[in-house]
Chimera marker file (.cmm) of the C-alpha trace (Angstrom):
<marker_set name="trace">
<marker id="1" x="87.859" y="100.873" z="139.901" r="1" g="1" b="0" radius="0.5"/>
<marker id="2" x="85.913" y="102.451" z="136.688" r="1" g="1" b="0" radius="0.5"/>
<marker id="3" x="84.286" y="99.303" z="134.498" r="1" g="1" b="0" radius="0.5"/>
<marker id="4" x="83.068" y="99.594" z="131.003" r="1" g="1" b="0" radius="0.5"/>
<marker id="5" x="79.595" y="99.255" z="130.462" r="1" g="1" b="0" radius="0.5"/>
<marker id="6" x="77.292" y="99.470" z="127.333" r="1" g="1" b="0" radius="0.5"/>
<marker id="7" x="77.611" y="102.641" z="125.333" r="1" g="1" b="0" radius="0.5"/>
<marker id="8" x="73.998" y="102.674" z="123.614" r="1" g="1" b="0" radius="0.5"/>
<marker id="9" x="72.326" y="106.428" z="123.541" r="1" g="1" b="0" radius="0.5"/>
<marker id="10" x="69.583" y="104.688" z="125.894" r="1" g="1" b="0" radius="0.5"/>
<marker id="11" x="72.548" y="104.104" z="128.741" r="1" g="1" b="0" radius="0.5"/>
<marker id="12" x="73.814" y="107.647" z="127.894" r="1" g="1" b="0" radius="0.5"/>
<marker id="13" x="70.816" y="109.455" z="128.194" r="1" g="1" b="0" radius="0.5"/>
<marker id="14" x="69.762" y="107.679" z="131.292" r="1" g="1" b="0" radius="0.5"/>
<marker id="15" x="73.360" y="108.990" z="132.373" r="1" g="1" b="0" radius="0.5"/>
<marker id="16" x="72.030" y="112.032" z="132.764" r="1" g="1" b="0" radius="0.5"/>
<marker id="17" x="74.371" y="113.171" z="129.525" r="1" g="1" b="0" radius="0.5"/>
<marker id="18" x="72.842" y="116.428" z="127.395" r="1" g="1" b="0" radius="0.5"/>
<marker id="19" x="70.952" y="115.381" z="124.486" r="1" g="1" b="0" radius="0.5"/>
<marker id="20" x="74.072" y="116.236" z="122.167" r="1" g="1" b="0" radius="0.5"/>
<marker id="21" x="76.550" y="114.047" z="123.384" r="1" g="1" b="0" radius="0.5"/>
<marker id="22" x="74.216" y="111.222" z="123.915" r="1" g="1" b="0" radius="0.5"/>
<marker id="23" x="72.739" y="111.550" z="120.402" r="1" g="1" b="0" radius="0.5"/>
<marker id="24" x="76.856" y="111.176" z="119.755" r="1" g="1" b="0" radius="0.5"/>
<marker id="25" x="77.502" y="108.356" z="121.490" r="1" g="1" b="0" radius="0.5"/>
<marker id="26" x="78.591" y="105.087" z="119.779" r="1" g="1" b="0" radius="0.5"/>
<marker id="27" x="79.606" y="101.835" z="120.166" r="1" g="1" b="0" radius="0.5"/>
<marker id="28" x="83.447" y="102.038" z="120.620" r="1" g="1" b="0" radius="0.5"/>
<marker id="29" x="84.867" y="101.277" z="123.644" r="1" g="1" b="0" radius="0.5"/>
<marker id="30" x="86.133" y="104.751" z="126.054" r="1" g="1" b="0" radius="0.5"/>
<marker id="31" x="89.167" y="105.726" z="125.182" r="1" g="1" b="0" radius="0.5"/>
<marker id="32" x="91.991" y="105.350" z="128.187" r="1" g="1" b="0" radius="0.5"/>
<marker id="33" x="90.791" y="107.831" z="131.255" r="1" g="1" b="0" radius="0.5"/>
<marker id="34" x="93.423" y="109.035" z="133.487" r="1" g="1" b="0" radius="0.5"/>
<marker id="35" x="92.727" y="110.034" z="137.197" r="1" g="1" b="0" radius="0.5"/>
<marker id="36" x="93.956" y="112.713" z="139.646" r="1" g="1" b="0" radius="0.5"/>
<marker id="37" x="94.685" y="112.741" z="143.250" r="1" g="1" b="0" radius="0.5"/>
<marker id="38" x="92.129" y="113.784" z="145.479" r="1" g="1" b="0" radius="0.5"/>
<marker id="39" x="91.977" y="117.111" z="146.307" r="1" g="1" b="0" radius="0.5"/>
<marker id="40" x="90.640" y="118.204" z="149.842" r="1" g="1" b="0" radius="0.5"/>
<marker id="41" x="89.150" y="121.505" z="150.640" r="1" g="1" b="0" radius="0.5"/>
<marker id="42" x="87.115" y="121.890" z="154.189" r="1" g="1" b="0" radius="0.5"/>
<marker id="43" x="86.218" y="117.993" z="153.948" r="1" g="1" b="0" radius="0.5"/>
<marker id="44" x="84.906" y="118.841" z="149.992" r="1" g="1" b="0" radius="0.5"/>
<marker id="45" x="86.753" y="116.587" z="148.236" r="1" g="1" b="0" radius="0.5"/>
<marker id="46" x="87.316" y="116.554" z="144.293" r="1" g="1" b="0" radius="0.5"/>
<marker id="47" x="88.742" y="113.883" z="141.793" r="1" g="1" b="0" radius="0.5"/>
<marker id="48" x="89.470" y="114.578" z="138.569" r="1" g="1" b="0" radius="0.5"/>
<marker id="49" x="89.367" y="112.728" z="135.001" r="1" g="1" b="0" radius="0.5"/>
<marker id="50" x="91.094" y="113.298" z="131.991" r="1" g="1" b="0" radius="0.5"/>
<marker id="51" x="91.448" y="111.803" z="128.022" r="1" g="1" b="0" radius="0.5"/>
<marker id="52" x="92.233" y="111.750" z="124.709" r="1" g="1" b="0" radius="0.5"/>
<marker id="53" x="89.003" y="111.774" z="122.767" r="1" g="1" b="0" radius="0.5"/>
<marker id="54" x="88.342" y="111.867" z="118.479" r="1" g="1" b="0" radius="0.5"/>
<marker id="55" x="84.615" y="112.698" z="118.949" r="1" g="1" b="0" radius="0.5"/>
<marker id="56" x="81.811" y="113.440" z="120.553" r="1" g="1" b="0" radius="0.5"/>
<marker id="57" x="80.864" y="109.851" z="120.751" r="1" g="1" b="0" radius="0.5"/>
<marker id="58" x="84.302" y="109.656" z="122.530" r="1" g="1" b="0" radius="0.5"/>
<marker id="59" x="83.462" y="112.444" z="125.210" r="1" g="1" b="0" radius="0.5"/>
<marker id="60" x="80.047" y="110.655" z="125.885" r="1" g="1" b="0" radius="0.5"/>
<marker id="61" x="81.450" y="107.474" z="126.700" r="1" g="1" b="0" radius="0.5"/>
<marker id="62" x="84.206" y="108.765" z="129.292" r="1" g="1" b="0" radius="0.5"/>
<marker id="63" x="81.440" y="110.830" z="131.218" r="1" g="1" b="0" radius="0.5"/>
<marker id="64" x="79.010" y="107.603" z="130.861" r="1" g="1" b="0" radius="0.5"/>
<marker id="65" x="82.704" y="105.088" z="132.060" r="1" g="1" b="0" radius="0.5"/>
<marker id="66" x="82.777" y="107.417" z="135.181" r="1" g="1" b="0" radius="0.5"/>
<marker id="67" x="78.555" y="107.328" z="135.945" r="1" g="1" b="0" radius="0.5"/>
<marker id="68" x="78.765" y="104.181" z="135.835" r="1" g="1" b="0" radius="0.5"/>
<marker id="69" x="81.095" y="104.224" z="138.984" r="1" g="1" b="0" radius="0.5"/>
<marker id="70" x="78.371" y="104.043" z="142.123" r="1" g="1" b="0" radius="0.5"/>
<marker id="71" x="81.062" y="106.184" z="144.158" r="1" g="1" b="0" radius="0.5"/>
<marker id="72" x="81.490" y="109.052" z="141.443" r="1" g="1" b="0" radius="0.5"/>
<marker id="73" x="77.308" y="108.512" z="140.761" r="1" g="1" b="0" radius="0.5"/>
<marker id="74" x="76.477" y="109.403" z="144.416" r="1" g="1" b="0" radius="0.5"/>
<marker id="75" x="78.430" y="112.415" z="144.369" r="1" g="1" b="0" radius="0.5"/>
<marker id="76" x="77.345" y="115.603" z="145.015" r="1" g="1" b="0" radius="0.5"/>
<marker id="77" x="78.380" y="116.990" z="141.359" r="1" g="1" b="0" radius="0.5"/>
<marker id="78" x="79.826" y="113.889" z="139.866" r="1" g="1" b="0" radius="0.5"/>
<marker id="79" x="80.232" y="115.136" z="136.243" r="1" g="1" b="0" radius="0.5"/>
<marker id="80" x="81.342" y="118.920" z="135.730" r="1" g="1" b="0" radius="0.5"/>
<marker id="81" x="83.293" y="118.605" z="132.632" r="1" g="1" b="0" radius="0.5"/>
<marker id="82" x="84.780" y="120.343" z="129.513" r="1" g="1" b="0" radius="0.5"/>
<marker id="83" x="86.230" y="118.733" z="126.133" r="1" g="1" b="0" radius="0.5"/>
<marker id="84" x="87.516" y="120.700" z="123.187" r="1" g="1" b="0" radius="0.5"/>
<marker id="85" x="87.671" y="118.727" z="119.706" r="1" g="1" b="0" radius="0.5"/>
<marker id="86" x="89.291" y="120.614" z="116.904" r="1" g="1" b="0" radius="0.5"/>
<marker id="87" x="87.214" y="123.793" z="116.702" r="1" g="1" b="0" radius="0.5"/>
<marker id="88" x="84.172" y="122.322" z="118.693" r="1" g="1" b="0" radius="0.5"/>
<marker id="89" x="84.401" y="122.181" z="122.249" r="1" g="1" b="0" radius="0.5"/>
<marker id="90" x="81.509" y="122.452" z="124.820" r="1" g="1" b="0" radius="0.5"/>
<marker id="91" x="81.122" y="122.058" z="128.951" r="1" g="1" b="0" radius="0.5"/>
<marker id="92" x="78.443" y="121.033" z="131.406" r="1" g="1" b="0" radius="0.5"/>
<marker id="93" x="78.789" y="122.117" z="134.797" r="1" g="1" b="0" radius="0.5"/>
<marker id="94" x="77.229" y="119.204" z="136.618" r="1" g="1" b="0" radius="0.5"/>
<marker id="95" x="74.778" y="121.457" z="138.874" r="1" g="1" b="0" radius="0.5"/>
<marker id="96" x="77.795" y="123.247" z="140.026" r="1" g="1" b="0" radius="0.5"/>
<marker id="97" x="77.121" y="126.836" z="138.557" r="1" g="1" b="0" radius="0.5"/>
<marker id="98" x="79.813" y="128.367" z="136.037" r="1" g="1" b="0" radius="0.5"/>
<marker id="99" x="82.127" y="125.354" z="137.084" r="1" g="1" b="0" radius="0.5"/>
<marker id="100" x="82.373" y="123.578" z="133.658" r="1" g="1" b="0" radius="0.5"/>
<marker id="101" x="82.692" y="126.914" z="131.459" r="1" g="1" b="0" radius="0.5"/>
<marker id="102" x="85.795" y="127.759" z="133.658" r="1" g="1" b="0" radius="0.5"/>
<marker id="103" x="86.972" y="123.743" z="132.819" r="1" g="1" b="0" radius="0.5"/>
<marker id="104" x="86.933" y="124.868" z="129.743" r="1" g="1" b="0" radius="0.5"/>
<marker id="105" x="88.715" y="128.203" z="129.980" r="1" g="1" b="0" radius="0.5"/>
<marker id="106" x="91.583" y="125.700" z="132.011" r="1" g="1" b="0" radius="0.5"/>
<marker id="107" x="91.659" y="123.387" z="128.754" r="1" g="1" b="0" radius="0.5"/>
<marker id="108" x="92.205" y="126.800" z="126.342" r="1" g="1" b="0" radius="0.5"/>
<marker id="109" x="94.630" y="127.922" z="128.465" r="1" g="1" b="0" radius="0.5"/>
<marker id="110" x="96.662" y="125.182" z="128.778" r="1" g="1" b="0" radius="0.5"/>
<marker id="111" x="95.903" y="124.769" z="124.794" r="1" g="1" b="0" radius="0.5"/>
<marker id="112" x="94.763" y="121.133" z="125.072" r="1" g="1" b="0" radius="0.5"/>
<marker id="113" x="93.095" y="119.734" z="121.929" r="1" g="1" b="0" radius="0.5"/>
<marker id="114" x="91.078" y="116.448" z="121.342" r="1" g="1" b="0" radius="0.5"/>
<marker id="115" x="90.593" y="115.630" z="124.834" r="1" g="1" b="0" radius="0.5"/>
<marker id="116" x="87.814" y="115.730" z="127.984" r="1" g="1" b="0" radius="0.5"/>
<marker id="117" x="88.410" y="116.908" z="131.578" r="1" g="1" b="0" radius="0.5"/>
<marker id="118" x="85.638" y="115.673" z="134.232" r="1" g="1" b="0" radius="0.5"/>
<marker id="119" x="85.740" y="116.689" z="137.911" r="1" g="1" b="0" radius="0.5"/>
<marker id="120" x="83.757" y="114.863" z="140.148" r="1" g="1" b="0" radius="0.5"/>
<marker id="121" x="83.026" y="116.776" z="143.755" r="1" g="1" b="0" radius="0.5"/>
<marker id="122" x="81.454" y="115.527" z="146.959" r="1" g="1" b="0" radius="0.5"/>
<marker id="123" x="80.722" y="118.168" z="149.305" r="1" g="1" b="0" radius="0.5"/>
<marker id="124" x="81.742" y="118.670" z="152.346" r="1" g="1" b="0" radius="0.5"/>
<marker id="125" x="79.141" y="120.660" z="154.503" r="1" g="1" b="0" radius="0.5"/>
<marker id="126" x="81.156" y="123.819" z="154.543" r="1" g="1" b="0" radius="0.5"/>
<marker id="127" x="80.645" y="126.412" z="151.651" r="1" g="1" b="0" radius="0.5"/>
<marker id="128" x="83.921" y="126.761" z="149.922" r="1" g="1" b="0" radius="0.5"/>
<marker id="129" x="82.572" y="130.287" z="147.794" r="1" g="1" b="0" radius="0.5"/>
<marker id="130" x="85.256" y="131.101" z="145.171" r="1" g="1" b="0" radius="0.5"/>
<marker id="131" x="87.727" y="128.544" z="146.517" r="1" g="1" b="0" radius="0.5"/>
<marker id="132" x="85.477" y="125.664" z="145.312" r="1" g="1" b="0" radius="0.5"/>
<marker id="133" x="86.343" y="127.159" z="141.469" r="1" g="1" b="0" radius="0.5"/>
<marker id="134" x="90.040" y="126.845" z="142.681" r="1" g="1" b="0" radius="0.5"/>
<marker id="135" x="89.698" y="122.835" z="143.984" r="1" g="1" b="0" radius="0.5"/>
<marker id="136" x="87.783" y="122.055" z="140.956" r="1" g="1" b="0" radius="0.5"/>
<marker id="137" x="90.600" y="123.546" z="137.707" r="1" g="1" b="0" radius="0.5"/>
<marker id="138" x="93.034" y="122.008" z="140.637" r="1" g="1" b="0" radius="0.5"/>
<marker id="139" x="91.815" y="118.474" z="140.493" r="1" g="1" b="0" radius="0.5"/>
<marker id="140" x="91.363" y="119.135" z="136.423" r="1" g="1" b="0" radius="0.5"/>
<marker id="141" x="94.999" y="120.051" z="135.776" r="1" g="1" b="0" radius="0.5"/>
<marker id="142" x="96.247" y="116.921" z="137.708" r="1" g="1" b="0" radius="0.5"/>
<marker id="143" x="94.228" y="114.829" z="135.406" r="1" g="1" b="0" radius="0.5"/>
<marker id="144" x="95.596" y="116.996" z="132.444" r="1" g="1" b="0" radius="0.5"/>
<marker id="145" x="99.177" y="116.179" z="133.773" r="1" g="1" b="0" radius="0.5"/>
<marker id="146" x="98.458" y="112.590" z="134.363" r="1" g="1" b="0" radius="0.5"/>
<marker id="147" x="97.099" y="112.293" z="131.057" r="1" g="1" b="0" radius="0.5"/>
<marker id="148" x="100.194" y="113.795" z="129.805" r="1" g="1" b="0" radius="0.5"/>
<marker id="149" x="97.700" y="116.608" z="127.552" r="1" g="1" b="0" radius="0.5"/>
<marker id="150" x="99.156" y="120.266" z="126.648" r="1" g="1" b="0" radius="0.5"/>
<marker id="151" x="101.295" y="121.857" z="128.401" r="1" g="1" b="0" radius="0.5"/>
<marker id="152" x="100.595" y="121.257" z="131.619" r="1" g="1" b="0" radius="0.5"/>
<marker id="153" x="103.609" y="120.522" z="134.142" r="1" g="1" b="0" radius="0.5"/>
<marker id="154" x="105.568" y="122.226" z="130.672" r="1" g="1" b="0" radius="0.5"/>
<marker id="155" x="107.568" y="125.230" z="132.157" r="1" g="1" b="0" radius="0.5"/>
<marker id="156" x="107.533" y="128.579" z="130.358" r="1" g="1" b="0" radius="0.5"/>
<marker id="157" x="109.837" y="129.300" z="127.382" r="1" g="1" b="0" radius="0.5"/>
<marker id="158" x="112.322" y="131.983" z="128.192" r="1" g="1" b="0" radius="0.5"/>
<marker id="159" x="111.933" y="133.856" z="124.792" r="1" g="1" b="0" radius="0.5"/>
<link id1="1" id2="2" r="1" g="1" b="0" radius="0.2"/>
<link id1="2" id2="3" r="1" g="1" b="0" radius="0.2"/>
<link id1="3" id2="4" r="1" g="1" b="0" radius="0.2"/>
<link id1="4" id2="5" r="1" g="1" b="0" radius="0.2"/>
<link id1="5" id2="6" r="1" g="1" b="0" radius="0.2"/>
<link id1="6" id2="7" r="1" g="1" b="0" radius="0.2"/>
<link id1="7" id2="8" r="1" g="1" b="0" radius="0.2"/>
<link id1="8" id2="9" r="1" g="1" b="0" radius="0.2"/>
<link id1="9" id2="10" r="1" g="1" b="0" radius="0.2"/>
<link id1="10" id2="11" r="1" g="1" b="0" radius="0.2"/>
<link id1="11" id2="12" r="1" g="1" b="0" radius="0.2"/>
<link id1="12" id2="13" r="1" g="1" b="0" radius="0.2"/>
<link id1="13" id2="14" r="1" g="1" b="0" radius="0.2"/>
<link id1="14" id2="15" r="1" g="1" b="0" radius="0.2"/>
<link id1="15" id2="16" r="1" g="1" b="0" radius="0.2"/>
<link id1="16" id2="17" r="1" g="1" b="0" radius="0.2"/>
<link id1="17" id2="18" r="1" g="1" b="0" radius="0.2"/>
<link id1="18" id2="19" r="1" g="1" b="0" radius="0.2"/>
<link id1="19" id2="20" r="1" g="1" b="0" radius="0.2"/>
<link id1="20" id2="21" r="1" g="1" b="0" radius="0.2"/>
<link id1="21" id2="22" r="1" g="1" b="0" radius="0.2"/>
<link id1="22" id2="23" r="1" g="1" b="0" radius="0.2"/>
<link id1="23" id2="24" r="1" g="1" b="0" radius="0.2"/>
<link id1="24" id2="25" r="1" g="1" b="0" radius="0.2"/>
<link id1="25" id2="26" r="1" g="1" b="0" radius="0.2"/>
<link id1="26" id2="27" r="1" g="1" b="0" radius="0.2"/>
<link id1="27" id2="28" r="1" g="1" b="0" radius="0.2"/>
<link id1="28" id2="29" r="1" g="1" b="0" radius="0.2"/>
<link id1="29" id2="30" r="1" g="1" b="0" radius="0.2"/>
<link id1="30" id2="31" r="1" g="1" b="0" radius="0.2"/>
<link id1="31" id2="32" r="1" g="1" b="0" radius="0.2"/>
<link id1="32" id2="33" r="1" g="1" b="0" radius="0.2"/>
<link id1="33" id2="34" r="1" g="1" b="0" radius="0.2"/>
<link id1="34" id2="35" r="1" g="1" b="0" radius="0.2"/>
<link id1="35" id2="36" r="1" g="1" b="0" radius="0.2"/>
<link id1="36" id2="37" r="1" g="1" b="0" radius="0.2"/>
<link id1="37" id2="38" r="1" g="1" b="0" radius="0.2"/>
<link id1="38" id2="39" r="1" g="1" b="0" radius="0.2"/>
<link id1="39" id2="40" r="1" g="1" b="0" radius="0.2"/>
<link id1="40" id2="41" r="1" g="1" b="0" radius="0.2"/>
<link id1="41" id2="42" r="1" g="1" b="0" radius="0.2"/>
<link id1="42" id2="43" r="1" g="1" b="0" radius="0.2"/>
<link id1="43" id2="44" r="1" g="1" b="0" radius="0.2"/>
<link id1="44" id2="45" r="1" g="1" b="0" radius="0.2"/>
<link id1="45" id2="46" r="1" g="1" b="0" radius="0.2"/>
<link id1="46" id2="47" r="1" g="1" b="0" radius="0.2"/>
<link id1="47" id2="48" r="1" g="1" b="0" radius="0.2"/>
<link id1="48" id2="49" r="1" g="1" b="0" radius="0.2"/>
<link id1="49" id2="50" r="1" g="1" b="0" radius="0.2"/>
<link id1="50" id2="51" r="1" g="1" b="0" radius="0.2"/>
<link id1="51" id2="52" r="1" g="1" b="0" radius="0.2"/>
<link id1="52" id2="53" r="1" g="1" b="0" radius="0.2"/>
<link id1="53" id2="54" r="1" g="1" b="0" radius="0.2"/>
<link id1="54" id2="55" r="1" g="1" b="0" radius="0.2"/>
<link id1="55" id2="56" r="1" g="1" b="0" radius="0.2"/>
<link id1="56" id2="57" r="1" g="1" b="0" radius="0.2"/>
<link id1="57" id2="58" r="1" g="1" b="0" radius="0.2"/>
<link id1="58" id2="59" r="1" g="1" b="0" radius="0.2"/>
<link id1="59" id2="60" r="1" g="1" b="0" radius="0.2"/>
<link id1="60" id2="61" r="1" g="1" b="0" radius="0.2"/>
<link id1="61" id2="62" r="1" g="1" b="0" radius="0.2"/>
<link id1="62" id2="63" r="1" g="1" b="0" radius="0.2"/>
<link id1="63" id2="64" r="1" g="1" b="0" radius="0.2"/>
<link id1="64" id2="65" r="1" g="1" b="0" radius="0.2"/>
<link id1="65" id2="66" r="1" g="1" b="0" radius="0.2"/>
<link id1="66" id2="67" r="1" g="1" b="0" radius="0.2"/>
<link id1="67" id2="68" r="1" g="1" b="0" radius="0.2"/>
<link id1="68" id2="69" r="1" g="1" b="0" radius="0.2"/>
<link id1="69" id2="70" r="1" g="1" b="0" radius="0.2"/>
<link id1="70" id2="71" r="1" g="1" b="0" radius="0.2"/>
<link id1="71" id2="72" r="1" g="1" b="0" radius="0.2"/>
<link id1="72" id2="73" r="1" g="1" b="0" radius="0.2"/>
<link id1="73" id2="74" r="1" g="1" b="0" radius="0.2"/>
<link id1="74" id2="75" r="1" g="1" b="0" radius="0.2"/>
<link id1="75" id2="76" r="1" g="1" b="0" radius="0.2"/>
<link id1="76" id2="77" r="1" g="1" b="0" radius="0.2"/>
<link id1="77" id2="78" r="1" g="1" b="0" radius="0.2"/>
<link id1="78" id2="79" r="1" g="1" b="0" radius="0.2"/>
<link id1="79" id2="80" r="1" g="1" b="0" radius="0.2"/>
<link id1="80" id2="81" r="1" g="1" b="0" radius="0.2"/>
<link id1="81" id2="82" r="1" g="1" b="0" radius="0.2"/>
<link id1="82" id2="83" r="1" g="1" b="0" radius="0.2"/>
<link id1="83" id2="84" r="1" g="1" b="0" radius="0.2"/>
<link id1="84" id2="85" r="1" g="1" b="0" radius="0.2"/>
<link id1="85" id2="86" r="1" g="1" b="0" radius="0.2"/>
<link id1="86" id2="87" r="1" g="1" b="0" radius="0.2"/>
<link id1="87" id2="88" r="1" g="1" b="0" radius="0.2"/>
<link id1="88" id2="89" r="1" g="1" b="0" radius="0.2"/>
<link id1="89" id2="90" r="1" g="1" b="0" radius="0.2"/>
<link id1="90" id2="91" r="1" g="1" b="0" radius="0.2"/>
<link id1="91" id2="92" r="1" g="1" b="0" radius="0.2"/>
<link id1="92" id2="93" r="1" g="1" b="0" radius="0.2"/>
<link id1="93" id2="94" r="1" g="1" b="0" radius="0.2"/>
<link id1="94" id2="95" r="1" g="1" b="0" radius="0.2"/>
<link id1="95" id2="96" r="1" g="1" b="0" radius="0.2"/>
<link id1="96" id2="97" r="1" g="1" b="0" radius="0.2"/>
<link id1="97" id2="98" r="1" g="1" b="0" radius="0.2"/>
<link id1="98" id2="99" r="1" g="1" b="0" radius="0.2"/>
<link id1="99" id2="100" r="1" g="1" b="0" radius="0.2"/>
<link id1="100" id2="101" r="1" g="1" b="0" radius="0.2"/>
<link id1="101" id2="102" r="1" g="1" b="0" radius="0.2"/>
<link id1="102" id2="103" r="1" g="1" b="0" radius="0.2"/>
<link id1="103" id2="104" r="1" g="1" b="0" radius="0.2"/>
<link id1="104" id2="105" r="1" g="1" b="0" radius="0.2"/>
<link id1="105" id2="106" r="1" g="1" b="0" radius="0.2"/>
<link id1="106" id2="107" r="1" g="1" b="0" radius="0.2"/>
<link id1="107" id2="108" r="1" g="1" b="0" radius="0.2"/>
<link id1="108" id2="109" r="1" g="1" b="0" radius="0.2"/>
<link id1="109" id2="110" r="1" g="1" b="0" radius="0.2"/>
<link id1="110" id2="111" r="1" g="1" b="0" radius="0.2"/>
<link id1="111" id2="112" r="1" g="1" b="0" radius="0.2"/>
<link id1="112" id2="113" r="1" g="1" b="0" radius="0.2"/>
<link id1="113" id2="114" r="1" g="1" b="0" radius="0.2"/>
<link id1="114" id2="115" r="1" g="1" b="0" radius="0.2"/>
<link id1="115" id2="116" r="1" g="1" b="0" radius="0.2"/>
<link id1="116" id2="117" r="1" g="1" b="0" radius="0.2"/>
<link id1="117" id2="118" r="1" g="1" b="0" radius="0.2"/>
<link id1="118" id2="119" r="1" g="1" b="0" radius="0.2"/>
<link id1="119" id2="120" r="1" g="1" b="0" radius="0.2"/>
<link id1="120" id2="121" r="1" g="1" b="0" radius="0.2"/>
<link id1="121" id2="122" r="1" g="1" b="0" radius="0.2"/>
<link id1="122" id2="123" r="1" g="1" b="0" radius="0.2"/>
<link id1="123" id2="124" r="1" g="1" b="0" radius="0.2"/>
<link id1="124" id2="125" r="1" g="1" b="0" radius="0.2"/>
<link id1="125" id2="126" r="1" g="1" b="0" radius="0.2"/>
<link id1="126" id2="127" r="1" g="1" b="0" radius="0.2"/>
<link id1="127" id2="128" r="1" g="1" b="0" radius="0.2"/>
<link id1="128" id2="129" r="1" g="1" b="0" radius="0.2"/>
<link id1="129" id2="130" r="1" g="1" b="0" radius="0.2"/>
<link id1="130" id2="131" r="1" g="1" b="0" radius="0.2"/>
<link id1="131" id2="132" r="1" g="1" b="0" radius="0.2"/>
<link id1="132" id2="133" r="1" g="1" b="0" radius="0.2"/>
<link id1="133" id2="134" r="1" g="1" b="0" radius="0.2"/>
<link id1="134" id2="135" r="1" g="1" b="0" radius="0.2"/>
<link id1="135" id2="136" r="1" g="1" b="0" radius="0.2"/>
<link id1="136" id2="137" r="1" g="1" b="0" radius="0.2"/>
<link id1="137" id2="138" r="1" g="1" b="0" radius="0.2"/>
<link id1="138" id2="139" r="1" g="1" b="0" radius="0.2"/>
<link id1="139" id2="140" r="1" g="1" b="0" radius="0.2"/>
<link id1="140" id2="141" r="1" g="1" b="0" radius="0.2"/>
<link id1="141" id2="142" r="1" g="1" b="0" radius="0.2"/>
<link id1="142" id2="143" r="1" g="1" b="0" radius="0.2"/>
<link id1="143" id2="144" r="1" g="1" b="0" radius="0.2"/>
<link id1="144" id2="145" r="1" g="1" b="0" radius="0.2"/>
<link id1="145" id2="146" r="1" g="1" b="0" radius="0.2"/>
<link id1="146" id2="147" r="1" g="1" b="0" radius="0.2"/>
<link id1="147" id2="148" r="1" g="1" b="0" radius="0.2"/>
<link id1="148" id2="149" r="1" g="1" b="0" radius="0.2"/>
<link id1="149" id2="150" r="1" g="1" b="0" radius="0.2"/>
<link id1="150" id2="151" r="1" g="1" b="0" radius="0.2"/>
<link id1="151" id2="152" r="1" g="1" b="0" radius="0.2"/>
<link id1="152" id2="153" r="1" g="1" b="0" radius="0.2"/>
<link id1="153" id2="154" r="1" g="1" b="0" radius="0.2"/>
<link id1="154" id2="155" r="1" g="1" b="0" radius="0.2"/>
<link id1="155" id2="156" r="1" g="1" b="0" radius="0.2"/>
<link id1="156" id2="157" r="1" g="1" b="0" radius="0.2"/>
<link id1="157" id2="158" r="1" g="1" b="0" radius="0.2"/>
<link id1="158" id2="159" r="1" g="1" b="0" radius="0.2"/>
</marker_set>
């Protein structure tokens, strides 16, 4: 299970977290983090994280709540994410190339607002190639359902 730890800039940017959002991080405690089932690809597997942030400080403390997790820290990619706070919004794709830009196109589309979407993924030994982009918006829209954020699960109007 995910446990809170300190939220100082030091912890962040030992996190690994981009100057930015650790320079943003405060002292509030993470805002409520929603997970997704696992999703399994040719034994790659990938969990998703969403939540409802205010700030920057807010995104910075999710992605430093799920570091902190030694299972999610060992992973291969464990923090490919994408938030979107009024009209700022930013991604990191965790060493998995173009992966947190299209996490971001996912959270446009869907038009969420004020939250953060993290994918974590542990690789498998078989190259997934354009499939692996597929797993990873996958895993993110569970955790956009779960967190109940935009319209995901929200069927089409008929207009």
């Amino acid at each position: 299970m995910l446990r809170s730890l300190s939220t100082s800039a030091r912890a962040a940017r030992r996190a690994g977290l981009p100057p930015k959002l650790a320079a943003a991080h405060d002292r509030r405690p993470p805002p409520q983090v929603y997970a997704s089932d696992t999703v399994v690809d040719r034994k790659s597997r990938f969990l998703g994280h969403a939540a409802s942030v205010a700030s920057l400080g807010d995104v910075a403390a999710v992605v430093d709540l799920l570091l902190a997790d030694k299972r999610i820290a060992r992973a291969t990619h464990p923090a490919i994410y994408a938030y979107r706070i009024g009209t700022e919004s930013g991604s990191d794709d965790g060493g998995e190339a173009q992966a947190g830009s299209r996490l971001l196109a996912l959270l446009e589309q869907h038009r969420v607002d004020n939250a953060v979407v993290v994918v974590t993924r542990w690789y498998g030994g078989s190259q997934l190639g354009a499939d692996r982009f597929r797993r990873i918006n996958e895993a993110g829209r569970d955790a956009m359902k779960a967190a109940g954020l935009g319209t995901v699960g929200v069927p089409p109007c008929d207009r």
